[in-house]
C-alpha positions in Angstrom: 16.7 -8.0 -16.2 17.1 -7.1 -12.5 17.8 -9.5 -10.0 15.2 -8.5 -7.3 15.0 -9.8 -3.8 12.0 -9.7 -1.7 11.1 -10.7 1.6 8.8 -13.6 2.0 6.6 -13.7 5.5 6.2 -17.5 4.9 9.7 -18.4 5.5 11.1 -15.5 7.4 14.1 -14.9 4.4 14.9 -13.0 1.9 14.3 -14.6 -1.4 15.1 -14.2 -5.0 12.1 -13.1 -6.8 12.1 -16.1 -9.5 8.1 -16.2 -11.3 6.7 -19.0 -11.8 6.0 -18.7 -15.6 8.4 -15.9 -17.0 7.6 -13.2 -18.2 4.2 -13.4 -16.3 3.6 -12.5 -12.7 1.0 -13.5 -10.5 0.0 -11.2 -7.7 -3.1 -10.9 -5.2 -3.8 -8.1 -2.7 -6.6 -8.3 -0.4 -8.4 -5.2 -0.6 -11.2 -3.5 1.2 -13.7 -4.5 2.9 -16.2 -1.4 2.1 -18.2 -0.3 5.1 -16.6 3.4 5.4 -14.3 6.5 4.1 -10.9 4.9 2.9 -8.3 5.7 5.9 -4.9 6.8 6.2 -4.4 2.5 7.0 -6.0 1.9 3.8 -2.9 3.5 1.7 -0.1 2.4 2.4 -0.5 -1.2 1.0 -2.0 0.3 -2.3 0.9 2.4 -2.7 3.7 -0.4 -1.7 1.8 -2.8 -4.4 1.8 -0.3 -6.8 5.6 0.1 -6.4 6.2 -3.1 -7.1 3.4 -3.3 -9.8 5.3 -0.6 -11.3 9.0 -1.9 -11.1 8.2 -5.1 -12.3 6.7 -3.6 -15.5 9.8 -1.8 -15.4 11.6 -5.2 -15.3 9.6 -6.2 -18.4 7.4 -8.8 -16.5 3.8 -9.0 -17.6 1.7 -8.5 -14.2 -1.5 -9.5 -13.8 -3.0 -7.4 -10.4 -5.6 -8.8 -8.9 -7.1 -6.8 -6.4 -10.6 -7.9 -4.5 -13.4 -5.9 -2.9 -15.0 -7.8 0.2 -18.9 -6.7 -0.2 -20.4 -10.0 1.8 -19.2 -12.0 4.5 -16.9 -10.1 6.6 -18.7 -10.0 10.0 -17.8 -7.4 12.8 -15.0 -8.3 15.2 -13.7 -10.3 12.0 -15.6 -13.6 13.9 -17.8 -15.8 13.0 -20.6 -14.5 14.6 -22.7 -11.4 14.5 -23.7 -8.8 11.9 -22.3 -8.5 8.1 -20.6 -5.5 8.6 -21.9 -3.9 5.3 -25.2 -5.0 6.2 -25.1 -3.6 9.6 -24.5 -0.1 8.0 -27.5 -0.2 5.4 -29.9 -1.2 8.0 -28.6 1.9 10.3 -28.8 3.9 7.0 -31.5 2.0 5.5 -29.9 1.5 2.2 -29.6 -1.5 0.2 -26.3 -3.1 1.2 -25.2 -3.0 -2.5 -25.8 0.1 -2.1 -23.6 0.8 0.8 -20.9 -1.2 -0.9 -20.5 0.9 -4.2 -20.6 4.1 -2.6 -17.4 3.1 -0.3 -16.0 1.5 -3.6 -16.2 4.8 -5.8 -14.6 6.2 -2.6 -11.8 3.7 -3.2 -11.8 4.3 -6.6 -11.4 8.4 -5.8 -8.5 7.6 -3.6 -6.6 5.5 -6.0 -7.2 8.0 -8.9 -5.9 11.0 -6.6 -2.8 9.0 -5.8 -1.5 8.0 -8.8 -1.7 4.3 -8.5 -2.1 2.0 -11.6 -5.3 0.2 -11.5 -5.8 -3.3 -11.1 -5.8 -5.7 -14.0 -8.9 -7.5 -12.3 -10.9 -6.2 -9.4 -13.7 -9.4 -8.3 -16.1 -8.7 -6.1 -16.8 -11.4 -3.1 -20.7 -11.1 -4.1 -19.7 -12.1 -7.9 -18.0 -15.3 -7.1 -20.7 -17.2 -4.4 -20.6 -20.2 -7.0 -16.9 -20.3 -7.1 -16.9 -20.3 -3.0 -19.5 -23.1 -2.8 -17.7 -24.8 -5.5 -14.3 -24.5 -3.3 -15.8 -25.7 -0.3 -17.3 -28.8 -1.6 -14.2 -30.2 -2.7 -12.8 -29.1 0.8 -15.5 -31.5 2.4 -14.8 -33.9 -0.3 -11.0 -33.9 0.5 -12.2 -34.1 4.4 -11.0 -31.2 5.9 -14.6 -29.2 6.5 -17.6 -30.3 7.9 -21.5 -29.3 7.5 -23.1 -28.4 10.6 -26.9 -27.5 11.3 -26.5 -25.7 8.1 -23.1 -24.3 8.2 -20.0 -25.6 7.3 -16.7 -25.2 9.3 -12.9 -26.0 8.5 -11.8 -28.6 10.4 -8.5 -27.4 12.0 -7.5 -30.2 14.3 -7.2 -32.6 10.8 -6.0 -29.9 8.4 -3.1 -29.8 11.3 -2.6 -33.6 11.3 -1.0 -33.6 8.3 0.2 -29.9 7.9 1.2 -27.0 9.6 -1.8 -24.2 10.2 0.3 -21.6 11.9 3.2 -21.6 10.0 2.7 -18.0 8.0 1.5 -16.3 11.0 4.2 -18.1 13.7 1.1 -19.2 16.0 1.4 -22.9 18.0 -2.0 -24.8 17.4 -2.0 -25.9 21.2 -1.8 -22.4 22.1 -4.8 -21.4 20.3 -6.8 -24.3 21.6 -6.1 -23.2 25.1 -7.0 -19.6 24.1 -10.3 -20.5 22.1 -11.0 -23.0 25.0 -11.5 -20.1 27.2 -13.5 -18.0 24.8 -15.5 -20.8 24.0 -18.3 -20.1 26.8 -18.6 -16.8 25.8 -19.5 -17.3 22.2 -22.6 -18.1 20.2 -22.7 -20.6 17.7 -19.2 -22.5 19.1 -21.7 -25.4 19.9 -21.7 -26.3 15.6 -18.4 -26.4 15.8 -15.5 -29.4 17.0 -13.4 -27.3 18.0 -13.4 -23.4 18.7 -10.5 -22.8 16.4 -12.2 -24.1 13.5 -13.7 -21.3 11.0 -17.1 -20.7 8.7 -16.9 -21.6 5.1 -20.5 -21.1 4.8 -22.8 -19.9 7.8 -26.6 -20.6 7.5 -28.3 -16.9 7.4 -30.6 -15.6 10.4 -33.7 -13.5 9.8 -31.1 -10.3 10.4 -29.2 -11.0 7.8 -29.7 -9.3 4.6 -27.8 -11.0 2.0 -28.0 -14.9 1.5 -27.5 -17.3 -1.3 -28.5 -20.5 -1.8 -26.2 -23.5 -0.9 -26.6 -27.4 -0.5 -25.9 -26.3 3.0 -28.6 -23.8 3.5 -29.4 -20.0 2.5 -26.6 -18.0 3.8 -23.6 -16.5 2.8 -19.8 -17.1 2.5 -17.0 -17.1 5.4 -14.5 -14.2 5.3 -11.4 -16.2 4.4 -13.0 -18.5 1.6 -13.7 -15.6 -1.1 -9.8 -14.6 -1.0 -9.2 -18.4 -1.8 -12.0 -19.1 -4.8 -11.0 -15.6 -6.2 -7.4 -16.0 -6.5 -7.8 -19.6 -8.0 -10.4 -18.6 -10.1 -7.8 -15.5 -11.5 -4.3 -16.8 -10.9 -4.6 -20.2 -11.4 -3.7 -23.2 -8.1 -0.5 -22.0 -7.5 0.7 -18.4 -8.3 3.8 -16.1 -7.6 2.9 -13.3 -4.5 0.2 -12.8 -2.1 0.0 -9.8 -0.4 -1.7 -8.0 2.1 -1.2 -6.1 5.9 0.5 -7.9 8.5 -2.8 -7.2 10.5 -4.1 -10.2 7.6 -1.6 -12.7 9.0 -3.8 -14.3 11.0 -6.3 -15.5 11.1 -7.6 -14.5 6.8 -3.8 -15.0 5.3 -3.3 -18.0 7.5 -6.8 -19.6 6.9 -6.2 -19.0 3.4 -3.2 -21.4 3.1 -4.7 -24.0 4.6 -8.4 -23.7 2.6 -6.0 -23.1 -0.6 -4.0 -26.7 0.6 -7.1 -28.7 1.1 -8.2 -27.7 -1.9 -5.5 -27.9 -4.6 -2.8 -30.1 -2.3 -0.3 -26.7 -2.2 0.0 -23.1 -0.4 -1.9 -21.1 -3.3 1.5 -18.6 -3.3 5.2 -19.1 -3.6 5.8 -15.7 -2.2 3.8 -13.9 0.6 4.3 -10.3 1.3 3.0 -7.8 4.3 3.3 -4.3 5.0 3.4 -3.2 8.0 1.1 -0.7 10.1 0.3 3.0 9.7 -0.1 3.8 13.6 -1.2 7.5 15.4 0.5 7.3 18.6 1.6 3.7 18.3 -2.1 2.3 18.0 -2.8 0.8 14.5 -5.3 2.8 12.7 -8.4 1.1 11.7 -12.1 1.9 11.3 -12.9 -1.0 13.8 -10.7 1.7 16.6 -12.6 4.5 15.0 -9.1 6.4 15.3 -8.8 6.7 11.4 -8.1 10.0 9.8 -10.1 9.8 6.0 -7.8 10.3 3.3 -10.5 12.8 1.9 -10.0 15.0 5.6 -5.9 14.9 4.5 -6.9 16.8 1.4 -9.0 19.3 2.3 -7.4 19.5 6.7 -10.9 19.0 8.2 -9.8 16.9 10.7 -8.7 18.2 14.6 -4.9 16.3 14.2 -4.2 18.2 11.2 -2.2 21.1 10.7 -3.0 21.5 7.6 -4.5 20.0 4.3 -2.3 18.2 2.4 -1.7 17.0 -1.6 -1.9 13.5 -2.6 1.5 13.1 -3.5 2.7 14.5 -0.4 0.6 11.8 1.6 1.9 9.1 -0.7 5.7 10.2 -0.8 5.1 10.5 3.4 4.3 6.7 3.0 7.4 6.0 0.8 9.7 7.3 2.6 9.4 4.4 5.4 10.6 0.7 4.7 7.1 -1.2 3.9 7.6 -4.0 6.3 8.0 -1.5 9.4 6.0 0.9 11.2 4.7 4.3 10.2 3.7 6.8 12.5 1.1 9.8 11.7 2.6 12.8 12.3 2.0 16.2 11.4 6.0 17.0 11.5 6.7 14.0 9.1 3.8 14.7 6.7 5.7 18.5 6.2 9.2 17.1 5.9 7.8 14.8 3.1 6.0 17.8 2.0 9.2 19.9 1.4 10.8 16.5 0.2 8.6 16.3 -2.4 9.2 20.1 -3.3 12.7 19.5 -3.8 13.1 16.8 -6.2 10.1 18.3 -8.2 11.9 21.0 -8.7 15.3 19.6 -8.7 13.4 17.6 -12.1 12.7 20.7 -13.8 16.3 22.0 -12.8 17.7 19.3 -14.9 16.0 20.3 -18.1 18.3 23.2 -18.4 21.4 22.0 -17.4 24.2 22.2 -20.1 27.2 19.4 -19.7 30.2 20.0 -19.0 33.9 18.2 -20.3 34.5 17.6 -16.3 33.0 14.2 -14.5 31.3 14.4 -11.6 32.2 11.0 -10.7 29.3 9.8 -8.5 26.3 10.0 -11.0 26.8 6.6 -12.3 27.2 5.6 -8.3 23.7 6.8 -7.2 22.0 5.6 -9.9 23.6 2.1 -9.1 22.5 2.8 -5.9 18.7 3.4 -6.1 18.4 0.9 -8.8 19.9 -1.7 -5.9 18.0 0.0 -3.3 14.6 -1.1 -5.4 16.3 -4.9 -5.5 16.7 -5.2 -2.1 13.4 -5.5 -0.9 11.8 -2.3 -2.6 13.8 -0.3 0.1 12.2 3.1 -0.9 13.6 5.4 1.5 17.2 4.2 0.6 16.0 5.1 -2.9 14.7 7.9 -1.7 17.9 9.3 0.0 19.5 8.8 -3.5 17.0 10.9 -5.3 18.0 13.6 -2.8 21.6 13.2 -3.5 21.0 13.6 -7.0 19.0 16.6 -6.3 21.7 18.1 -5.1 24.2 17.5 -8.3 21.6 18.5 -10.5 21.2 21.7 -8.2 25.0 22.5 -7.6 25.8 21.8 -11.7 22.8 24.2 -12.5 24.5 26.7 -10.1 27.8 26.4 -11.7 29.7 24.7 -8.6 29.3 21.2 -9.8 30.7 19.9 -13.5 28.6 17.2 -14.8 29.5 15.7 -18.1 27.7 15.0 -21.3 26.9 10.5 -20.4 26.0 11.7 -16.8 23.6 14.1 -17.5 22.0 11.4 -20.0 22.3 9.0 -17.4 20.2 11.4 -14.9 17.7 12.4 -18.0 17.4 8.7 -18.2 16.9 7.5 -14.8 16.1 10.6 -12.3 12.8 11.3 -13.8 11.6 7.7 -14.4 12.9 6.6 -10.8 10.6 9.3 -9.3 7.7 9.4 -11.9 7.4 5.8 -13.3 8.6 3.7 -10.5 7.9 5.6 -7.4 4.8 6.6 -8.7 4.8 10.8 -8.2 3.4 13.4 -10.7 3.8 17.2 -10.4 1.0 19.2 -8.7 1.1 22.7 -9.8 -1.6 24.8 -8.8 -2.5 28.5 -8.1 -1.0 27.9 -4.6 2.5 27.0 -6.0 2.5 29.6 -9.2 1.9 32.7 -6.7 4.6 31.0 -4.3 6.8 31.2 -7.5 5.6 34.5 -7.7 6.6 36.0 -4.8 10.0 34.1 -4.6 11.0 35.5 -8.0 9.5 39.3 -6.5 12.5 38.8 -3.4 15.0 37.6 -5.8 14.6 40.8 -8.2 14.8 42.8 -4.3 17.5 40.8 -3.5 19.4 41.6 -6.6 18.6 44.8 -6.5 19.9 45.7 -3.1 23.4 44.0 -3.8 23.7 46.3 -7.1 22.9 49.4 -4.9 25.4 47.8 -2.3 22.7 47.3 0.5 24.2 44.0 1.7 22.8 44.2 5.0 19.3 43.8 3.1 20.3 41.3 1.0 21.4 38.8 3.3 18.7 39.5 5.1 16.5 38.4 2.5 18.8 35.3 2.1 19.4 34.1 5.7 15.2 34.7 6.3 14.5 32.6 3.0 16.7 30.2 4.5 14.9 30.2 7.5 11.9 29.0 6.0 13.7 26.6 4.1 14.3 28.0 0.8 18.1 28.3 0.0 19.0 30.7 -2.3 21.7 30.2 -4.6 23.8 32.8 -7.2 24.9 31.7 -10.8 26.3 32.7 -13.8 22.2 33.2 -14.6 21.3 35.0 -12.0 19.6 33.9 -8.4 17.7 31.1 -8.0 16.3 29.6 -5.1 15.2 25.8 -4.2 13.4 23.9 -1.2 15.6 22.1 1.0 
């Protein structure tokens, strides 16, 4: 089994991924909250976790996903105040908000389906598990660290922080935020309920404007934001499990209130390892629906949308994503989106190069090397691009042996039918796209290599290098074998 190292946000290291109940694996990703049209900011953690989904199965570790949808409680400005934000959208489109939330969900659903990305052993909704919430937060007040108050409950920071460290994941100083909410305070309804303005709603008692409320020994209302992510992963993964995940933009305050709900619960942060990817940003601004600067996924396939070039394929958008770390930034741009585009191009077809490839008696002598190389690449940290960059090297042998200017040998080319394909199509998560588009593209290549050919045989070399060098232009390089001509995308 590979030794796998992964970055843990809760104690700033690098780690050795050790479960806590081989073979099993534990993991929890805070999905969407669905209010609107997935976003380019909504895919990048889907495809990261599905990575790692994907290598661990690899590993031979049996992974349970699970995956929530937040249909109740997430109120706008992510406070503690104000409208449900799923709520505020049925009333504007007077639907049900159950209503509201499926449609967003199938839209969820549409966008994991076109990317390729393994579904999630269990997907709990927030609306599904009220009991489980109220049942958490009793044994919170029970324990002492929340409070009712005129029909709401709050976590009480100032004594959760007595005896542990609330700030810790995220790297924020309590004092500092008591000065900062101190300030606020003023400005905010409802900070009267609470002791202090830094502590958060388990349960807030429902207003006439809001739509969906439960029953509670507390009063009708609904669940905090934080407390579902608690109750759900408990209720799935047991106290204690093996990775949470989720955007950096999480850290605080949802991943951070988590801990310390999950501690005053159970005694013990509810994961040994936390993980966060980092931001997809359009000119260095996070993208988010609460900016209203997100570009739909469904506008990247179909190129209705003013900062597009073009439309572009679900695995083009997804191998864009993978070919930056997870942990740093990502920046939309239409340049990157066509470099991953002809990326893409090149190992597809550097794949279907290999199934013709006869071996020869003469080593190569670095196909072994790669392979050790992306294989590492995926330890250390899922380092994709690394990976990546090794997949292209690859490419290259498998292009230059099927041109007759590289030897590979009879074990390396079982060692690339072995690992080349299942590096690109079972870990990273790619499947071919052909289409009408790419068959008359074919087309018309093969059309310029047959008037290529034919011009050298008639001795017109001016026109055939011509054809080459404007081929190569474009960025198709055009290559002569014992075959005949064949052309690939750099």
């Amino acid at each position: 089994m590979q030794t796998i190292q992964i970055y843990n946000t809760y104690t700033r290291t690098i780690e050795k991924f050790e479960p806590l109940q081989p073979p099993f694996v534990g993991i929890y990703l805070c999905g969407p909250t669905v209010y609107g049209l997935p976003h380019l900011g909504h895919v990048r953690g889907p495809v990261f976790f599905d990575v790692l989904h994907r290598y661990f199965k690899k590993c031979d570790y049996k992974v349970r996903l699970v995956r929530n949808i937040t249909d109740v409680g997430h109120l706008v400005n992510d406070a503690d105040e104000g409208e449900d934000k799923i709520a505020r959208l049925a009333k504007i489109e007077q639907l049900e908000p159950m209503e509201v939330a499926q449609f967003y969900t199938n839209k969820y659903h549409e966008m994991l389906n076109a990317l390729n990305l393994l579904p999630a052993s269990i997907e709990p909704r927030a609306s599904g598990h009220i009991i489980e919430q109220i049942e958490m937060i009793e044994t919170i007040i029970k324990n002492g660290y929340a409070y009712a108050s005129n029909g709401s409950v709050y976590f009480d920071v100032l004594k959760y922080s007595a005896s542990h460290n609330y700030g810790k994941l995220s790297g924020r100083v309590l004092e500092d935020l008591i000065a900062g909410a101190g300030n606020e305070a003023r400005e905010l309804e409802g900070q009267g309920e609470k002791r202090n303005p830094n502590d958060f709603a388990l349960w807030k008692k429902a207003g006439p404007e809001h739509i969906m409320q439960w029953n509670s020994p507390w009063s009708r209302g609904f669940p905090g934001w934080h407390i579902e992510c608690s109750a759900m992963s408990k209720k799935y993964l047991g106290d204690c499990f093996d990775i949470h995940g989720g955007g950096m933009d999480l850290l605080f305050p949802h991943h951070e209130s988590e801990i310390a709900q999950s501690t005053a619960c159970t005694s013990h942060n509810p994961a040994k390892y936390w993980m966060h990817h980092n931001m997809i940003t359009i000119n260095g601004q996070k993208m988010a629906k609460s900016l209203n600067n997100g570009i739909s996924v469904q506008a990247f396939f179909s190129g209705d949308h003013p900062l597009l070039e073009k439309a572009y394929s679900p695995m083009t958008l997804k191998f864009f994503i993978l070919m930056a770390h997870y942990r740093g930034t990502l920046d939309f741009s239409n340049t990157a989106l066509q470099a991953a585009e002809k990326g893409l191009s090149r190992l597809m077809a550097a794949s279907e190069t290999l199934k013709t490839i006869n071996p020869s008696a003469i080593e190569n002598g670095s196909v072994k090397l790669l392979v050790d190389e992306a294989y590492q690449a995926l330890n250390d940290d899922l380092n994709t691009p690394i990976l990546i960059s090794k997949l292209f090297e690859l490419a290259t042998i498998i292009n230059s042996a099927n041109g007759g200017t590289t030897a590979i040998s009879e074990e390396e080319l079982t060692l690339l039918n072995t690992h080349f394909d299942s590096l690109i199509f079972d870990i990273l998560g790619l499947k071919t796209e052909a289409s009408a588009i790419n068959e008359k593209l074919d087309g018309v290549m093969q059309m310029l290599l047959t008037m290529r050919n034919e011009a050298k045989q008639n001795k017109n070399f001016a026109l055939s290098d011509e054809i080459r060098n404007k081929l190569s232009d474009l960025g198709f390089e055009i290559k002569d074998g014992k075959e005949g001509s064949f052309y690939s995308i750099l």
